[in-house]
C-alpha positions in Angstrom: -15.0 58.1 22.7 -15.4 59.5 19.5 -18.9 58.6 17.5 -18.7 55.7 15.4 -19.4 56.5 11.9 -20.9 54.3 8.9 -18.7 53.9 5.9 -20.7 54.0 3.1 -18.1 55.2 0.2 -16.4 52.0 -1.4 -13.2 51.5 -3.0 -12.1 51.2 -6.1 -11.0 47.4 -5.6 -14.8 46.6 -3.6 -16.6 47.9 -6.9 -14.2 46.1 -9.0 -15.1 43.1 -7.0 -19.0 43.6 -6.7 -18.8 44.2 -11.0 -16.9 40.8 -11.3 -19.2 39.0 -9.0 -22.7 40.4 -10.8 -21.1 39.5 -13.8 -20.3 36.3 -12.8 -24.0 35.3 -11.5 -25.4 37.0 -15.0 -23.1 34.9 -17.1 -24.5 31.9 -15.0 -28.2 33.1 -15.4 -28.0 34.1 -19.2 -24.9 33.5 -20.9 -22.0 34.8 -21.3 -22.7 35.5 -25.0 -25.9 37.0 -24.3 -24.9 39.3 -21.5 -23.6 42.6 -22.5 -21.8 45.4 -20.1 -25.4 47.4 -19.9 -27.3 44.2 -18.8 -24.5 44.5 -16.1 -24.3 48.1 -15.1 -28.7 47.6 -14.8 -28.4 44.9 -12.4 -25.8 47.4 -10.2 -27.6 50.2 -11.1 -24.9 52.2 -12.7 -24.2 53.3 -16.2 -22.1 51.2 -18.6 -19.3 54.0 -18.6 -19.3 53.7 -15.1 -18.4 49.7 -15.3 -15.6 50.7 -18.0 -13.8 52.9 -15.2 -13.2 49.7 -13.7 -12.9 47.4 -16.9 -12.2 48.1 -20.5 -14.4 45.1 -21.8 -16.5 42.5 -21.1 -12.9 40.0 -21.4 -11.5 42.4 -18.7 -14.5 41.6 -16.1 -13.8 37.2 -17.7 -10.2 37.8 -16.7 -11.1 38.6 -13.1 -13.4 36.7 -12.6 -10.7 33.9 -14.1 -8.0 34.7 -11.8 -10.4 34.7 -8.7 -11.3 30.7 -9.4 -7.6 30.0 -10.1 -7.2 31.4 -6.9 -9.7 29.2 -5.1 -8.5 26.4 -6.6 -4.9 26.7 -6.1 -6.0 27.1 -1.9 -8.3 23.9 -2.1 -4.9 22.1 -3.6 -2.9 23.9 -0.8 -5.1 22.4 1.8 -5.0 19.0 -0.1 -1.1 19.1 0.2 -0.9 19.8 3.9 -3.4 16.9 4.7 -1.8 13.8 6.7 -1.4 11.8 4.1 1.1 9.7 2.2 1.9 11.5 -1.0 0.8 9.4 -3.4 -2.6 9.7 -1.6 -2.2 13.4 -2.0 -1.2 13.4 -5.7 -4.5 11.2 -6.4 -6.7 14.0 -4.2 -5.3 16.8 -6.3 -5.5 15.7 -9.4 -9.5 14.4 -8.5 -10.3 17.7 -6.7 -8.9 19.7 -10.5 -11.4 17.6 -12.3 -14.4 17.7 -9.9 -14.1 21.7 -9.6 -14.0 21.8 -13.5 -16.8 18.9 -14.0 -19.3 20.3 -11.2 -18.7 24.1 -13.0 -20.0 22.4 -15.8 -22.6 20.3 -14.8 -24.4 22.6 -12.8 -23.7 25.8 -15.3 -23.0 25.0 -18.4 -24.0 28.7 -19.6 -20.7 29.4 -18.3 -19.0 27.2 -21.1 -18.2 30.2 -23.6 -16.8 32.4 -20.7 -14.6 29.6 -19.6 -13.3 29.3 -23.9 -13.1 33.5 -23.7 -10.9 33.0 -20.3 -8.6 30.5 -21.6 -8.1 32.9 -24.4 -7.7 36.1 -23.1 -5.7 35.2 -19.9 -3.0 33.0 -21.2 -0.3 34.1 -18.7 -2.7 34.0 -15.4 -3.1 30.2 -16.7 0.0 29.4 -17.5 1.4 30.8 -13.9 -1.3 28.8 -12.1 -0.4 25.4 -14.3 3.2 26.0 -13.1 2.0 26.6 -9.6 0.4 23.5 -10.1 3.4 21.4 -11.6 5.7 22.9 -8.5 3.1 21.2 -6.6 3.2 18.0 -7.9 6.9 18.2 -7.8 7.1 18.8 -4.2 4.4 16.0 -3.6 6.9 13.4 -5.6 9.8 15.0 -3.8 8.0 14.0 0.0 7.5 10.5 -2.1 10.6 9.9 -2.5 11.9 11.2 0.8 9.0 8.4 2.1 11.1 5.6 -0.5 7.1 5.0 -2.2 9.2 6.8 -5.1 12.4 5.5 -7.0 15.1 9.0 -7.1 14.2 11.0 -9.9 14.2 14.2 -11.6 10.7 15.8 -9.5 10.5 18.6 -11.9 10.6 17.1 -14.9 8.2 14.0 -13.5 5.8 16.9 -12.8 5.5 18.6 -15.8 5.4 15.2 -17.8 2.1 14.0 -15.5 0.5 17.2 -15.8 0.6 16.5 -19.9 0.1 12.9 -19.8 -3.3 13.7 -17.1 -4.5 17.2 -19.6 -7.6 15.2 -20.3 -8.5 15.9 -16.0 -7.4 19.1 -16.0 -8.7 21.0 -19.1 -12.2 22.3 -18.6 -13.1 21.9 -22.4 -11.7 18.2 -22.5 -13.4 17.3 -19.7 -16.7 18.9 -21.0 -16.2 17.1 -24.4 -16.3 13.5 -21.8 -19.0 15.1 -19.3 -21.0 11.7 -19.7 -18.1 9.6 -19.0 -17.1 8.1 -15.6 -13.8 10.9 -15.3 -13.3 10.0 -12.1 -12.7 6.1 -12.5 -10.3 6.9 -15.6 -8.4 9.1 -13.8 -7.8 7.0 -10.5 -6.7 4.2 -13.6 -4.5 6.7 -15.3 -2.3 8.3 -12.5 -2.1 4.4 -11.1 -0.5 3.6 -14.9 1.9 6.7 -14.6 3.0 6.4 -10.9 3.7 3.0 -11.3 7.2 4.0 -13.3 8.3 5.7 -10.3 6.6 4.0 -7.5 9.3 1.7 -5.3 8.6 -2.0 -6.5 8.1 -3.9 -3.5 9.4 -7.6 -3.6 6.7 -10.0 -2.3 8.7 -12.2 1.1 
């Protein structure tokens, strides 16, 4: 057999990565406004010019780190979908598991708050992809509802789109820091009950 030998050169997209995700925990430690690119390259012990090989700015490093909590999020609502449950169950889980990811983030880092403002920013069309991600979600959720007859026929798509609007105030991570003190969770379950109600199937009591 031949000998088995260490790899010890990484690639570009494992530096990229290992930048993003020192970034991310120094953001979390001191700021985003008070971390600059050097403060970054010291902790990897690299020069800055080396970290602009692999990002052109401080907002290019946000934008990855951006896309890789979209990313997370949009498999935690994956999973969500796929569970046994009725879909109006479902729709209530995904819409609480947005606003606990964005509260928690919060909560327990809220250094992380002018990142989050420099994300939404800079990475408009990641954010926009993932809310329509989302809204296809939603729509294939009130499609299995209807399929079930919990939901009255109607136009999915547009249902979707119009509950992701009407439910903004669970979804947005500055709206929901603006109500951090608030019980989210009980207006929420309130909310979706209000605007599921005009398409849920109106059982008549025997």
């Amino acid at each position: 057999m031949p000998p088995i030998t260490a790899r010890t050169k990484e690639t570009a997209d494992e530096t990229r990565e290992r930048i993003a995700r020192t970034a991310d925990e120094l953001f979390r430690r001191m700021g985003y406004a008070k971390t600059a690119v050097a403060d970054i390259a010291a902790e990897l012990g690299m020069s800055p010019a080396n970290v602009y090989r692999f990002f052109p700015s401080k907002n290019a490093i946000v934008e990855a780190i951006c896309t890789r909590c979209l990313v997370e999020m949009e498999n935690e609502i994956r999973v969500i979908s796929a569970k046994p449950l009725t879909a109006r169950e479902r729709i209530f889980e995904l819409f609480r598991a947005i606003l606990i990811y964005h509260r928690d983030n919060f909560i327990s880092e809220r250094r992380l708050h002018d990142m989050v403002l420099v994300a939404i920013e800079s990475n408009w069309d990641a954010i926009l992809a993932h809310k329509l991600r989302i809204a296809a979600g939603i729509e294939a959720l009130l499609a299995e509802g209807i399929e079930e007859g919990a939901f009255v026929p109607h136009d999915a798509a547009a249902a979707s789109q119009i509950m992701l609007g009407a439910m903004v105030r669970f979804c947005h991570p500055i709206l929901i820091a603006e109500s951090i003190d608030e019980d989210l969770e009980s207006q929420l379950q309130a909310a979706l009950a209000f605007i599921l109600r005009s398409v849920e199937v109106q059982r008549t009591p025997l």
